[in-house]
N, C-alpha and C positions, 0 to 999 in steps of 0.2 A: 610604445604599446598604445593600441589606442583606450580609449576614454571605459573607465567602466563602469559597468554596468549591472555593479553587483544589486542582488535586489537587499532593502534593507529591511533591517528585524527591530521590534519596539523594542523598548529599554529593559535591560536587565533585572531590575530591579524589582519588574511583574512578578506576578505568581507562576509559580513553574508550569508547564505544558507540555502534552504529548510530545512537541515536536522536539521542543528540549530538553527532555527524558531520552528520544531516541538518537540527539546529536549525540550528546555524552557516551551513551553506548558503544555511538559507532566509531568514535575518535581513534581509536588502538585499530581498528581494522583498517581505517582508511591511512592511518599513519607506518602501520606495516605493509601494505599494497605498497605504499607510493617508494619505501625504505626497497622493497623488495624488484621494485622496476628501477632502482638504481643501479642494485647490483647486475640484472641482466645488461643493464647498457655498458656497464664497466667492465662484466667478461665479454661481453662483444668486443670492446677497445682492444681485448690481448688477445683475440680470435686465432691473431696469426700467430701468435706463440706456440708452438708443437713441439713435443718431443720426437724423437728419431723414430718410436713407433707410430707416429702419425696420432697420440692422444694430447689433449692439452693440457698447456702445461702451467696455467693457471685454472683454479676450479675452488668451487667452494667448499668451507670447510666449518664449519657449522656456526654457530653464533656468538655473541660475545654473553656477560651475564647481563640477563634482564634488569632496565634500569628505569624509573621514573622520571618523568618531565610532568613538574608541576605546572598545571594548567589554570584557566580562569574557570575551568570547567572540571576540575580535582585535578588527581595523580593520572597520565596516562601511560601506561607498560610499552614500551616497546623494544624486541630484541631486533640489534643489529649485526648483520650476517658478516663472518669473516671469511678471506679466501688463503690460500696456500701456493706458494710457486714449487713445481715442480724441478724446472730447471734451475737451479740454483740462484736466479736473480729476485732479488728482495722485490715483493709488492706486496701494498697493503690499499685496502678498500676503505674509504671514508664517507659516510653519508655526511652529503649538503644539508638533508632536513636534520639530522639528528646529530651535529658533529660534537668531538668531545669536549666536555664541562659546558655543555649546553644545559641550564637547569631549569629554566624557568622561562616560557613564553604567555606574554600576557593574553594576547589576541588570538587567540585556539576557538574560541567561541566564533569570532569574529571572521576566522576561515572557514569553516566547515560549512556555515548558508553558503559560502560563496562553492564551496565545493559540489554538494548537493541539490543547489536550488537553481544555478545558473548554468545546465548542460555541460561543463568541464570540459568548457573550449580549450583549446591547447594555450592561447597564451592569458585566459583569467585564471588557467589552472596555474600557471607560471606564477603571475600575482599571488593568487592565493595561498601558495603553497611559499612563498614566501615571508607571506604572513603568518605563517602556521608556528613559524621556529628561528624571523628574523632575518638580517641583508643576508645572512650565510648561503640560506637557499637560492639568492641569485642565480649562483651556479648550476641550477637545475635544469639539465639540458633538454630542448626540446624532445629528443626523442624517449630520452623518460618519461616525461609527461605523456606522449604521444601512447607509448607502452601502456601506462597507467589505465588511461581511456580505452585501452584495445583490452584489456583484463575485464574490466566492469561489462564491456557491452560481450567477451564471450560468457561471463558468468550467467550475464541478462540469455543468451542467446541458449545456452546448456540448460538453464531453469524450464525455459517458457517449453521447450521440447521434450521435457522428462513425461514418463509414460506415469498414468495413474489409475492403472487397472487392478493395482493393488490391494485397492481399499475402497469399498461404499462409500459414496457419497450421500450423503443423507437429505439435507440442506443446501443451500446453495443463498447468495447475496449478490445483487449486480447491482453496480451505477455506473453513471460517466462521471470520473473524476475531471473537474477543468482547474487547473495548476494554479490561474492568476497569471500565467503568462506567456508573454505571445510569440509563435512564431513569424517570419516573414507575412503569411496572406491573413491569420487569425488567432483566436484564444486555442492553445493546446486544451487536447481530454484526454485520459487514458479511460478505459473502459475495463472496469475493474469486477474479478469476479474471486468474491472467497463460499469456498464450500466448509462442509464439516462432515467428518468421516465418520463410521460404526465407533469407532473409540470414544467420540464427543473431540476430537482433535480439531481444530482451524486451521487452516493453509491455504496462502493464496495461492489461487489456480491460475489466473488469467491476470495479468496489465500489459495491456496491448492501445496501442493509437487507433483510434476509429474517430467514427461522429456519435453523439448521444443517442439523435432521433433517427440514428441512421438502423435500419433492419438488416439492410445488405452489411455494416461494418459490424454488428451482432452477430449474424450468420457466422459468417466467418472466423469469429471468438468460439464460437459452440459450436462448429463443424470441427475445428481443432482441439479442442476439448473431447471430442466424441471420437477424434482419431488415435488418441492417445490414451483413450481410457475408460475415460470417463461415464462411468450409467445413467440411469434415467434417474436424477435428482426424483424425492419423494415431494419436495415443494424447493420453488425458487421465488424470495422475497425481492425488491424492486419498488423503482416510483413507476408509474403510470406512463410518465411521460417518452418512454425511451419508448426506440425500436425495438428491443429487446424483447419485448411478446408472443410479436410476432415471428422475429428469430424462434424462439421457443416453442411456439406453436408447431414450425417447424422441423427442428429435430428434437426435441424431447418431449412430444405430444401430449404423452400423459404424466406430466408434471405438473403438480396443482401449483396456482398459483397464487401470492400475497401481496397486495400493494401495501406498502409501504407508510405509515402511518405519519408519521413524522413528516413528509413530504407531501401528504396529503391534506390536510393540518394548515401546512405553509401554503400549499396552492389556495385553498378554499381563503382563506383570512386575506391575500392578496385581492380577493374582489369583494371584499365587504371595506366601507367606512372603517379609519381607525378607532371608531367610539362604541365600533359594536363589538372589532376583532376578540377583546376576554372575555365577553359575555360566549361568542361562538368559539373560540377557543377551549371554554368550561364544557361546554354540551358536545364538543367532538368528543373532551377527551373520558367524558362520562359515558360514551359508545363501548372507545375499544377498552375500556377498564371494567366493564358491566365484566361480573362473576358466570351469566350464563349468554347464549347466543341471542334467548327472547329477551330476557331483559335490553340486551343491546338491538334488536330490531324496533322493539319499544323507543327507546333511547332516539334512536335511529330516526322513526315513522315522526316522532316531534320536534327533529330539529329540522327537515323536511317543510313540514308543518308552519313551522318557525320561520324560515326564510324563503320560500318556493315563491311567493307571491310578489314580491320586491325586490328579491334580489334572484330569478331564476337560474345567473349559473353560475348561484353556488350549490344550488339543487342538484343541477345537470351533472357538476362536477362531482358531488356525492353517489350520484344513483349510477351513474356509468361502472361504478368500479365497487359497485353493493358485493354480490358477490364475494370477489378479491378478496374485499378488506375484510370480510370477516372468517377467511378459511382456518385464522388458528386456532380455531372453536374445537375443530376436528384434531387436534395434534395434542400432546401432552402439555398439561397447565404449567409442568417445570420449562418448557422451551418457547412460553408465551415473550415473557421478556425477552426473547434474542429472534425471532422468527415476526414480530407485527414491527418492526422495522430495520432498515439497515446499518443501526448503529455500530457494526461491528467493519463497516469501511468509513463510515465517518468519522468514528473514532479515532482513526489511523492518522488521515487524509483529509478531515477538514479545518487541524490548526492551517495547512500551508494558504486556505484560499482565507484564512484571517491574517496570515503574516507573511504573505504576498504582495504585489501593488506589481500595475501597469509600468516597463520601462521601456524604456526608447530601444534598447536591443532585442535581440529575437533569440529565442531560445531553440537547439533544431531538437526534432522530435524524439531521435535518438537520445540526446540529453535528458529531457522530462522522464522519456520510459527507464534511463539508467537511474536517475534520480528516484524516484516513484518504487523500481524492484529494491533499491538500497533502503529504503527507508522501508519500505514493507517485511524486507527482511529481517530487520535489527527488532521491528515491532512485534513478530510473527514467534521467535524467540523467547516473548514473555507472555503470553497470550495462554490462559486457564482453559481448562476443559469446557467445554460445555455444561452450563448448569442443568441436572437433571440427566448425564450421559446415557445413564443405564435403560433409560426410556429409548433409545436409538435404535435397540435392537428391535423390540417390540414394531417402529415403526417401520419397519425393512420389513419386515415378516405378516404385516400389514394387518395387524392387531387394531381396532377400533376404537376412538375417541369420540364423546360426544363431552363440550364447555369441559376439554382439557382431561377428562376423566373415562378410565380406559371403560368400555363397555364389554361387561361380561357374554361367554359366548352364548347363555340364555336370552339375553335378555338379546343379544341377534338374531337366536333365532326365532324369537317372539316377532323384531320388527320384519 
């Protein structure tokens, strides 16, 4: 086998994190897939087995009882599937990963980044799944593995094409996720977009490979989006720096939009001296916290003021996207906290670009997008309403907010 190339994760012993909240979760799924492409490889071995009526004559026959394998990572559930011979010759099904008085694998932690973080090449998936439960899984035959890989990328492929005409879209969040690691020619991104529906629901809609700054690899995220369903988002949140705008601009024109606070924050402090960054760090974040929109153009016209003359682009980079950053004036004071930045994909998706690091192997793109839908999906599963849901309807129906407070329909038709 050659040399690997697993990426490697800090010590244990840290304080828990997203990413390792969603390994634990996902341990039983991934450890029943893989239990589960065993047995298809092993009723293909007796494919030729037939009865006289031309049915087979091995098949399966439901499961054994649910048993734990204590992990580094707690108890993991897994049931393993039994079969039946028809024609009177004894056969029985044994899983490599999970064989019997198997109780305890210590290094379960220890598989699972290699599972999810390094594209589940056929032969680290070998390794690794070795490592899951010990020499036993040796035996794990290439085209299990292979099976394995061919499940996750139809799962990825059934996802990304489901119709979502369903449900309002209310909100909308994009960035370019970059993984930490590299393909053949560059750094991978997926281009990631979570919306939130009339219920206040979160669901990721889009992780797809593109370029960040790329418009055209945009486009084509939200032309897919628009074919399948999707309506004219009431606002879509964002950094500045992507294609994604102008995408936007494109097909869903009149969607307002929010640059993204947090990323804006980081740009600006990257062209100031480190001895001024908390001083201008306090006064950004005195803008978007101001209770009313003057108060924060006040705010606003003095940090301007403040830096325009000596340091001009960090001025530039403020005033270009004035505007933008202040549109959540206009929307419910309950969806302030989830709509002035994109926390709701970094939260997912930026342990991996802290417990990642550059390796000598290449990870292919298929891998990162299987990796990325896996992880998004374990996370997507515990994910709260939207704070404030009951305001979602009001904005669909295009009810009027002025500094987050609905504006009665007097007082509209005064202005």
């Amino acid at each position: 086998m050659s040399k690997s190339t697993v990426v490697e994760f800090s010590r244990r012993d840290e304080a828990a994190d997203p990413l390792s909240d969603l390994l634990r979760r996902g341990a039983r799924e991934l450890l029943q897939q893989a239990v589960e492409a065993e047995l298809a490889t092993f009723l293909e071995q007796h494919a030729d087995r037939r009865l006289e009526d031309g049915r087979a004559a091995v098949v399966r026959n439901g499961h054994l009882p649910e048993r734990d394998i204590q992990t580094g990572i707690g108890p993991v559930t897994v049931k393993v599937p039994k079969v039946r011979s028809k024609d009177g010759t004894p056969v029985t099904f044994r899983s490599a990963l999970v064989p019997p008085y198997v109780r305890k694998t210590r290094t379960l932690e220890a598989a699972l980044p290699w599972l999810y973080l390094k594209g589940v090449s056929t032969g680290e998936m070998d390794e690794a799944l070795s490592v899951l439960v010990g020499p036993d899984a040796k035996g794990l035959s290439a085209s299990t593995v292979a099976r394995l890989k061919r499940q996750w990328g139809q799962d990825y492929e059934a996802w990304r094409k489901r119709k979502l005409d369903k449900d309002r879209w209310v909100y909308i969040w994009a960035d370019g996720i970059y993984s930490g690691l590299r393909s053949a020619e560059s750094k991978l991104c997926a281009l990631v977009i979570i919306g939130v529906n009339e219920r206040g629901e979160k669901h990721f809609l889009a992780i797809e490979n593109g370029a960040r700054e790329s418009t055209l690899s945009w486009r084509g995220v939200l032309q897919s989006l628009k074919g399948r369903g999707m309506n004219a988002p009431q606002l879509a949140v964002g950094d500045g720096a992507m294609g994604f705008w102008a995408a936007l601009e494109e097909i869903y024109p009149g969607t307002r939009q929010q640059r993204c606070w947090v990323h804006k924050t980081a740009n600006i402090l990257n062209k100031l001296p480190k001895s001024l960054q908390p001083k201008a760090k306090q006064g950004l974040h005195e803008i978007w916290q101001a209770a009313t929109r003057a108060d924060a153009e006040n705010t606003f016209d003095t940090f301007i003021r403040t830096y325009e003359a000596k340091y001009p682009k960090v001025a530039e980079s403020l005033l270009k996207d004035h505007e933008e950053l202040m549109a959540f004036y206009d929307f419910p004071a309950q969806h302030w906290q989830s709509i002035r930045t994109t926390n709701p994909i970094e939260s997912v998706f930026g342990t991996i670009r802290h417990r990642t690091k550059r390796s000598k192997g290449c990870l292919t793109e298929d891998g990162m997008l299987h990796m990325m839908f896996k992880l998004g999906m374990c996370a997507q599963k515990k994910w709260r309403k939207l704070r404030g849901f009951a305001y979602l309807a009001k904005v669909i129906t295009g009810v009027k907010f002025k500094d987050g407070e609905e504006v009665s329909a007097t007082d509209q038709d005064v202005a």
